[in-house]
C-alpha angles and dihedrals in degrees: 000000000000098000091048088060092048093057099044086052096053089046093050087042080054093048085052097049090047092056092054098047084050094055105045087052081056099053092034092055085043077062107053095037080056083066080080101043135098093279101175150001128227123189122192114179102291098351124098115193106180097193122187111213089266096062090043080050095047107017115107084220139265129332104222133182110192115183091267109017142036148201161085122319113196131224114245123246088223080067101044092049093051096054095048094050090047094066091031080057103049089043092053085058103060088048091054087046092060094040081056098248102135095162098049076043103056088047094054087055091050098054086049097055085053105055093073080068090059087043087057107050091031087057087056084083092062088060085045090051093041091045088061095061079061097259112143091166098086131143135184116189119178108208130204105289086053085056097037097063089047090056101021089057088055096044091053089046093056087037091052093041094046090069085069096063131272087278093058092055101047083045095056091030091057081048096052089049099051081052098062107074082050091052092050092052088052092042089052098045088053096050095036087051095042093058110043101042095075096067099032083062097043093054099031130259095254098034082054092044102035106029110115101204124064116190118154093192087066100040095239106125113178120161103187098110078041096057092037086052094045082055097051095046092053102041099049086046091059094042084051094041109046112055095040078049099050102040087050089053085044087057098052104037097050114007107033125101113232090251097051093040080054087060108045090041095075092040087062094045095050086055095052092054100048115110122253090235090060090057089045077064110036081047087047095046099038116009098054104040088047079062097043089055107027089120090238089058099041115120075017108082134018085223093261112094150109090290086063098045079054105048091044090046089049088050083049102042089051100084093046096049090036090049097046097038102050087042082058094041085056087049095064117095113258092221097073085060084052094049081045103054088036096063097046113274125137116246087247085052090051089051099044093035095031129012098038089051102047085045093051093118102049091051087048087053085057100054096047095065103040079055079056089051091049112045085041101058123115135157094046086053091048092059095050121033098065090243099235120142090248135148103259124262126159101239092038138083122271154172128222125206093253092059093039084072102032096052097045111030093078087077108015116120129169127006087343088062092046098049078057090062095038082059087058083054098055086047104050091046083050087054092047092053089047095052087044104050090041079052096052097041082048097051095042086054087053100051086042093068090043089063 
């Protein structure tokens, strides 16, 4: 009787397998057919174009007449690769499905669900080409076959997956998830570098780097006092916040009573939830009028200026370094305070010898990413350093790469809008070379006291 039902549960787990194979070949074959199918609308004043994935795929690009100019604005690569590896994905999934390969399977639908997403951010450079022929009414609609193979893709991978067993699935869900914060990095560095080459190529790599004026009006764009500044201002915030940051997290994780640990905890969170824009006007109201009138500075400064870009960005910085510090200070094993203490040290000695240096990475941790806050702000900056493209001095006016793009990218257009986005670009590889030098020193520290 056991082995009959066995059996009848096995056949009714086949049929259901069955069923999901033959669903996600459906809606895998739905994919690929929606290759052929109106993809996209784009709307150019008074120009519709309703283009299938093929023609994204074929087409040379759009004919547009704007009221002064005309002409033809290609289709990206970028685009036309992403639509064809979307079908050829999807194709590839229902060919795995029936060589019983359900997992291979599940990953090539995957990948095909993802590529619309390509299709959408690489898509952003047609506006920025249209917007050149002086069109502002311009309109990009994705229809049902665009959506269809986003959500259709996923559905076929968990359908595919699923004929593994429910383990199986968790197993590959859990997988996809953990990939996503790497597939938005790599979303991002495409569309980030896609964007701002152009221009970076059209002007010159050291005109664009080194160049010291930056005038849109007269087409020169030069970031070099904007990427000096961006530094400056980094770099003093960090001098200013951590120590104060550390030493705070070094307060409440080893010296502070309880009562009074209840008390500054809130403080620090508090700080960390403020808007930016609250300290743009705590740092307009206070801080630079406390520089305009500080009696060394005074006939110096008109108050805005890259000391008060420092002192706002180390009021910022401090919650992120005090929260992840004193998390790593807790971490560390009591019982190396104990060995410490045992064998004669004082407990300032533990926390300097001891406790600081097991808890390096985390501190590191810390660090990195109040670098992050502070090359990233933006608003309160805004409000306080004066915001001219000038070489940095501390005393002076000056404009930060972050600025730079916020202040001008509501009415930029051409090469002017690009050089925006090129200054994105310069940003976000600054910000790579800072995460990665903060990784390795972390690492070498590492492998130090393992030695």
């Amino acid at each position: 009787m056991s082995k009959f039902s066995s059996v009848e549960n096995t056949q009714k787990e086949r049929k259901k397998n069955n069923v999901k194979k033959g669903l996600a070949v459906g809606l895998g074959l739905v994919s690929v057919f929606s290759f052929f199918l109106p993809y996209m609308q784009f709307v150019f004043k008074d120009t519709t174009y309703l283009v299938s994935g093929f023609q994204l795929a074929t087409a040379k690009g759009f004919r547009v007449h704007g009221p002064e100019l005309s002409g033809l604005v290609t289709i990206p690569l970028l685009t036309r690769i992403a639509v064809i590896a979307g079908v050829l994905f999807a194709a590839a999934g229902i060919l795995l499905l029936f060589f019983k390969k359900p997992v291979l399977a599940g990953f090539a639908y995957v990948l095909s669900g993802v590529t619309p997403l390509i299709v959408l951010i690489s898509t952003a450079s047609i506006q920025t080409a249209v917007t050149q022929l002086n069109i502002s009414k311009i309109s990009i609609s994705y229809l049902w076959p665009f959506l269809f193979v986003l959500i259709g893709g996923i559905a076929c991978a968990v359908l595919s997956i699923w004929t593994q067993g429910a383990e199986k699935l968790a197993e590959s869900i859990f997988l996809v998830f953990s990939c996503v914060s790497i597939g938005s990095v790599i979303l991002i560095t495409i569309y980030i570098f896609a964007a701002g080459s152009p221009a970076i190529m059209q002007i010159g790599l050291g005109q664009f780097l080194f160049g010291k004026e930056w005038n849109a009006e007269a087409g020169t764009f030069g970031i070099l006092p904007l990427i000096l500044s961006s530094i400056a201002g980094t770099v003093g915030a960090i001098l200013l916040g951590v120590p104060v940051g550390i030493l705070t997290a070094v307060f409440l994780a080893e010296t502070a009573k309880p009562q009074v640990a209840r008390l500054v905890h809130p403080a620090i969170e508090l700080l960390a939830g403020i808007p930016s824009v609250v300290y743009g006007f705590f740092g307009m109201l206070v801080i630079v009028p406390a520089i305009r009138s500080f009696p060394p500075f005074q006939n110096n400064t008109i108050g805005d200026s890259l000391l008060a870009a420092i002192l706002i960005l180390a009021i910022m910085v401090l919650p992120t370094i005090v929260s992840v510090t004193e998390t790593s200070l807790k971490a560390v094993p009591q019982a190396y305070r104990e060995a410490s203490l045992a064998l004669g040290a004082t407990p300032v000695i533990t926390i300097f010898k001891v406790s600081i240096p097991a808890a390096r990475s985390g501190i590191l941790a810390g660090v990195i990413l109040g670098v992050g806050r502070a090359i990233g702000e933006t608003m309160a900056v805004i409000m306080v350093a004066g915001n001219v493209a000038n070489m940095p001095s501390l005393l002076g006016t000056v404009r930060l790469l972050t600025t730079g793009i916020a202040m001008e990218m509501s009415y930029a257009s051409g090469l002017h809008r690009e050089a925006l986005f090129a200054i994105g670009l310069v940003l976000f590889v600054f910000i790579m070379i800072v995460n990665i030098s903060f990784t390795f020193l972390s690492r070498r520290g590492v492998q130090m006291d393992a030695r």
